[in-house]
N, C-alpha and C positions, 0 to 999 in steps of 0.2 A: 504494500500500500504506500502511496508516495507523501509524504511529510506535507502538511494544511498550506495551503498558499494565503500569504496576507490577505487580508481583505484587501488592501489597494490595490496588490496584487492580481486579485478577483477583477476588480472592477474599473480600475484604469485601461480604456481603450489604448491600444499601439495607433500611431499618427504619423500618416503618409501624404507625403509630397514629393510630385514625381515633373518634371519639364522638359521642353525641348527649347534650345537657345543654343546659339554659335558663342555667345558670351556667356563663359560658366558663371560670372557672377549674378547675369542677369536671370540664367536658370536655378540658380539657390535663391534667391530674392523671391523667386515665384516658390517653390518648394515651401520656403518657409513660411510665406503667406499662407501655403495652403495647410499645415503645422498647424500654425498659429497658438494659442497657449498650450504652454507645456507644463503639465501638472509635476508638484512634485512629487518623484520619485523614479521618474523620468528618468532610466541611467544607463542604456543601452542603446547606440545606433547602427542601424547596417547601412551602409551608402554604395551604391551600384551606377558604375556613370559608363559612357559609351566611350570607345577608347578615342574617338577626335578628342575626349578631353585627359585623356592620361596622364599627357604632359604636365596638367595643370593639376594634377592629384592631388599634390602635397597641400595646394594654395585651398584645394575645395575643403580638404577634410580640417585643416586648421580654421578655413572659416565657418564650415557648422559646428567645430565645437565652441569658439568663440560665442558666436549667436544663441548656441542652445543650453551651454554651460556641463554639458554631457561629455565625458572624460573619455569614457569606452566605445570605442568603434570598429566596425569590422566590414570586409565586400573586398569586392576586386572590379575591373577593368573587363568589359564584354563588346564583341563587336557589334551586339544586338542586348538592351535591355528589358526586362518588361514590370510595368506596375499592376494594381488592380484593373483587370477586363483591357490592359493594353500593352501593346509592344513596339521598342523603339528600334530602330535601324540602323542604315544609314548615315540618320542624322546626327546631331551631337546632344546627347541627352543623358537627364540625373535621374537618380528614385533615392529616396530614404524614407526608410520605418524607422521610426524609436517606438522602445517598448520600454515595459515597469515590470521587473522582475525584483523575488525577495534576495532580501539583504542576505552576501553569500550565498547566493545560488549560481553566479558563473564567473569564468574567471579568462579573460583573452589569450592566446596562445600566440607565442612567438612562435616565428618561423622556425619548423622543424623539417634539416637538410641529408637527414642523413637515417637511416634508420636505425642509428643505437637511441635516439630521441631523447639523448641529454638533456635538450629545452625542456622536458617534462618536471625534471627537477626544482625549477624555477615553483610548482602549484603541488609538489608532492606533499606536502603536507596536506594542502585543501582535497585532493584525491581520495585521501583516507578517510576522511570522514565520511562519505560516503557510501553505497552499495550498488549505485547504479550512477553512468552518466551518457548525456547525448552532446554530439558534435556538430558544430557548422562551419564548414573546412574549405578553405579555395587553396587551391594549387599552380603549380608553375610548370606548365608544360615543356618546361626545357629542361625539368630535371628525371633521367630516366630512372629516377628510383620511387618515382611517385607512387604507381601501383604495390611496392613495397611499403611505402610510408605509412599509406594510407591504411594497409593490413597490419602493421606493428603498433600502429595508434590506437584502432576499433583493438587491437589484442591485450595494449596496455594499461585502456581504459577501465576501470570495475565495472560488466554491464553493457561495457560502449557499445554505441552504434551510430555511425557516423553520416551526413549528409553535404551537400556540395557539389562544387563543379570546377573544372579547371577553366584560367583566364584562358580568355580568345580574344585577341587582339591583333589589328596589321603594324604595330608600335611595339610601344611599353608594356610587355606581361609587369603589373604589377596587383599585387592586393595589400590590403588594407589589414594591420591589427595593432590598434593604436601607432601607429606609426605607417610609411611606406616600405613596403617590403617584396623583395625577388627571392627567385630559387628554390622555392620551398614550399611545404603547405603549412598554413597558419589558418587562424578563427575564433572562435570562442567553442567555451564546454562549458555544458548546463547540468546542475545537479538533478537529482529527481523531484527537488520541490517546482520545477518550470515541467508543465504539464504539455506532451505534443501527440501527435499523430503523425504517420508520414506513411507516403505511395509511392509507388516506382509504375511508370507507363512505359513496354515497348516502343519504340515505332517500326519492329519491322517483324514480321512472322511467318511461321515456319511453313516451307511448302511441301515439305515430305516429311517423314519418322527417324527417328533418329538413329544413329550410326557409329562406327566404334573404329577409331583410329588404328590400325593393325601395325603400319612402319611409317615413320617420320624423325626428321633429324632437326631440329630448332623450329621453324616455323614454314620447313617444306613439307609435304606431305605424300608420301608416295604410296600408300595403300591404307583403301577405306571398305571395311568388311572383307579385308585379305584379298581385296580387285582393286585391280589399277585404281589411282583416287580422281583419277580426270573422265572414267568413264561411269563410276558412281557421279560424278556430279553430270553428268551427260544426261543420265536417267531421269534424275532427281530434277532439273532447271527446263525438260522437255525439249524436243525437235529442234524447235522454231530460234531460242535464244541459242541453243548447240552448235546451228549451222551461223550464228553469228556473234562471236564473242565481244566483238566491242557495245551492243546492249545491256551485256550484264554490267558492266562498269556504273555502279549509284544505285543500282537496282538488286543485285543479288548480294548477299553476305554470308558469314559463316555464324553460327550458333553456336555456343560453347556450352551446352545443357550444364548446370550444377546440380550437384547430388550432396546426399549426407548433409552432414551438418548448414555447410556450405549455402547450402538453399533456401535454410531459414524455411518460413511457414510453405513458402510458393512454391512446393513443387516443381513448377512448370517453369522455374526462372534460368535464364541463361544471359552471356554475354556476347555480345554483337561483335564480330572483328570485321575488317576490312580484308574482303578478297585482293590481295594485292599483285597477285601474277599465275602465269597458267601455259605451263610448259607441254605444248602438245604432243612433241614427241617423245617424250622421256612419260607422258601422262601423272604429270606432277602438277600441285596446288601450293602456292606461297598465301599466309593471309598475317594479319596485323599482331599476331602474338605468339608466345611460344609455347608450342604444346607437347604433349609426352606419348607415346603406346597406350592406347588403353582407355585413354579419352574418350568421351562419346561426342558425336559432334551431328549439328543438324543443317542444311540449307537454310535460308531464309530469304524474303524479297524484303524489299524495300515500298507500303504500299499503304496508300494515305486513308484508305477504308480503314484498314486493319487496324492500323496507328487509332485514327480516331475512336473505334470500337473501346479500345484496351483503355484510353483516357475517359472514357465515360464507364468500363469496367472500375478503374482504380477509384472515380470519384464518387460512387454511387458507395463503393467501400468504404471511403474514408466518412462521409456522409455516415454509415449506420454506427463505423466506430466513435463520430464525434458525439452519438446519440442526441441529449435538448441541449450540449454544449456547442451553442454556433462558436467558429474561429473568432480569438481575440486579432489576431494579424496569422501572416506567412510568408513563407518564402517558397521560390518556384525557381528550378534550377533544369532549363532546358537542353537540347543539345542542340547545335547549328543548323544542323539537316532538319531538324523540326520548324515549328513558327513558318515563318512565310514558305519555305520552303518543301512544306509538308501538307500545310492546310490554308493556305493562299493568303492575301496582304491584310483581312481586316481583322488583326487579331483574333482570330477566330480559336487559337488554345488556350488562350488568358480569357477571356469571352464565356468559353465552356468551363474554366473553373468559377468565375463569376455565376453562372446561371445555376451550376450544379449546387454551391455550397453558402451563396449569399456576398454578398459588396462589405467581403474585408477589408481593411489594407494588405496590400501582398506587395513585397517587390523579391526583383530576381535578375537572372542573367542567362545570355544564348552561351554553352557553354562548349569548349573542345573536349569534354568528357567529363561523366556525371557521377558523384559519389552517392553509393548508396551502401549504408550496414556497412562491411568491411571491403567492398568492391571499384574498381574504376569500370564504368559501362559509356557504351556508346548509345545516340540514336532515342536515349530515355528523357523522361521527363520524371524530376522529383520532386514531390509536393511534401512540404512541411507545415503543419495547422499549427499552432499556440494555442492551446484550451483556458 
């Protein structure tokens, strides 16, 4: 059972101001207008801006704390951001939630570069006291120990379980955790007196049964069910895309089924890679990760029905989990291939979380890969509620 949330706690709404301006100052000035009084107790913000303004990081996040008197901050740098029922591009644009969390319930996390995760030491004291905690973590996609990171973090956590997205940007990978930071993943960690929910949505599904890696060496693949592995995926992708491989390019991927523990409640979950090569004579598979013998592995398309089915599956979930608890605020932590690129320009997947669960505040970001529990995925979408 999780420790009594303050009453202010209870009852203090999260406050969202989100804009689009070429002049970041002139897009905080609207933000904050749209804020407007900030009650006390007010001691957490996430800020999410679009990477035209990267550059100006340092200058944004010094001046909301300035304006808001709010010490603790966290977010990163996205080439696409989204707020409640919308999403930004393109253009140059901010979102910030502040929220009212109990005193000693979270603690900000410095950049952790490496996976003996010394930086943890910094809050090991505050870790013990607890029995349970959750994460909200952005990454640096230039550091390839990321998917390690993130699995020695959820591992070192009591409890943990982790949510996020890595920066995507044509600039400056930077994130936010009290300070600007590269290289690493950093965020905040909340005790179990901060009360949440959270969903993971595919966007792409499986077109055939799954299948058992038989030989492979790093991330080629040379026999699937003990047959060549280019003539299984022959079967599996049909005729039509066989006799034309530059089609599958966006459209077809590889599944990475999870099993045992691994898979947490959902059975059915897996991880999306990136087909990345396809050696016809040799009937070899190259794809985005490295896998072992034994592995099961599935096809999958890329396919904006499917996608949207699975976002109205997860939120119709998180819906009966929130039960008379409508969300206080949230966070939505996308992948790039979703948002316009999946379900067309009029915010139509921030839109569907708006209709399905009510006009919270929520901000978020289009991400290069999405943290969910102890996993890096692609192609997902992951919703976090505040109860």
């Amino acid at each position: 059972m999780n420790p009594p949330l303050s009453s202010q706690a209870r009852t203090n709404p999260f406050l969202l101001g989100h804009a689009e301006a070429t002049d970041w100052e002139k897009a905080a000035e609207s933000c904050l207008q749209q804020i407007g009084y900030i009650p006390a107790g007010t001691n957490l913000g996430f800020l999410y801006v679009t990477d035209s303004h990267a550059s100006h990081l340092k200058s944004i996040l010094e001046h909301f704390r300035s304006e808001t008197g709010i010490q603790d901050w966290v977010g990163t740098v996205g080439m696409g951001i989204c707020a409640s029922g919308t999403e930004y591009y393109a253009n140059p644009a901010m979102a910030v939630l502040l929220g009212s969390f109990p005193a000693e319930s979270f603690r900000v996390l410095s950049t952790l570069r490496d996976v003996q995760l010394g930086e943890l030491l910094d809050i090991q004291d505050w870790l013990q006291r607890g029995q349970r905690y959750f994460g909200v973590v952005h990454g640096d996609p230039r550091n390839g120990n990321t998917p390690e990171l993130i699995a020695s973090l959820a591992e070192r956590l009591p409890g943990g379980y982790l949510v996020g997205g890595l920066t995507s940007s044509r600039g400056e990978e930077l994130q936010i955790a009290n300070g600007i930071m590269q290289g690493g993943l950093s965020g905040v960690i909340f005790s179990a007196a901060v009360d949440v929910v959270t969903g993971l949505t595919q966007g792409c599904s499986p077109i055939a049964g799954k299948h058992v890696i038989t030989e492979c060496e790093r991330n080629i693949i040379a026999r699937i069910d003990d047959r060549p592995a280019l003539d299984v995926f022959y079967e599996d992708i049909g005729e039509i895309l066989a006799r034309d491989l530059n089609r599958v390019a966006g459209y077809i991927f590889v599944g990475l089924p999870m099993t045992g523990a691994a898979a947490g409640a959902d059975s059915g979950d897996y991880l999306v890679r990136n087909l990345i090569g396809v050696d016809t004579k040799n009937k070899l598979l190259a794809i985005g990760d490295l896998i072992e013998p034994g592995q099961p592995l599935q096809f999958c398309r890329r396919d904006g029905r499917s996608a949207w089915d699975d976002l109205q599956r997860m939120l119709d979930d998180l819906k009966i989990r929130c039960g008379h608890r409508p969300p206080r605020g949230g966070l939505y932590y996308s992948c790039l291939g979703r948002g316009q690129n999946l379900f067309g320009n009029d915010s139509e997947e921030l839109r569907a979380i708006r209709s399905a669960l009510g006009d919270f505040p929520l901000v978020g970001f289009f991400a290069n890969g999405e943290i969910s529990n102890n996993r890096l995925y692609g192609y997902t979408g992951v919703l976090t509620l505040f109860l």
